[in-house]
C-alpha positions, 0 to 999 in steps of 0.5 A: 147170774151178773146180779148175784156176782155184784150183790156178793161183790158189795161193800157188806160183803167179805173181801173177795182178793187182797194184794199188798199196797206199795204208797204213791201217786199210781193207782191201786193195781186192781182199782179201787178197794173196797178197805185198807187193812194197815199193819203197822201203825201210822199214817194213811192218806188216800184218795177216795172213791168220791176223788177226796183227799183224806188223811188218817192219822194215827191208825193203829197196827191190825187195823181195817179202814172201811173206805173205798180208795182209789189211791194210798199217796206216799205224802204223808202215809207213814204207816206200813205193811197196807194191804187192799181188800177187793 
């Protein structure tokens, strides 16, 4: 059954839970996320997964970034309205 539950959990599959995203240096509340959905166009700077820094400039409203983040930093984020997918 462990099995089947990390194989529904995997990066292909559709997002289990999502909680709105407040920018800082904390950590994402329930760990690192598997995508960022960005409401309002902007700026993302994250941290990933791997611990890379990576800023995404200029996402647009309604997008969805397809990257496993630990972290959505407040420096140089200005899009709004985040919310991690898990």
């Amino acid at each position: 059954m462990a099995l089947r539950q990390r194989e529904a959990a995997g990066f292909e599959q559709p997002a289990r839970d999502a909680k709105a995203v407040t920018p800082g240096s904390s950590a994402l509340a329930n760990g690192t996320c598997k995508a960022l959905y960005v409401g309002t166009a902007g700026d993302v700077n994250v941290i990933t997964e791997a611990g890379t820094t990576v800023l995404f400039a200029g996402v647009t409203a309604g997008s969805v970034l397809p990257i496993r983040c630990s972290h959505v930093l407040s420096t140089s984020t200005d899009a709004d309205d985040i919310v991690a997918l898990y």
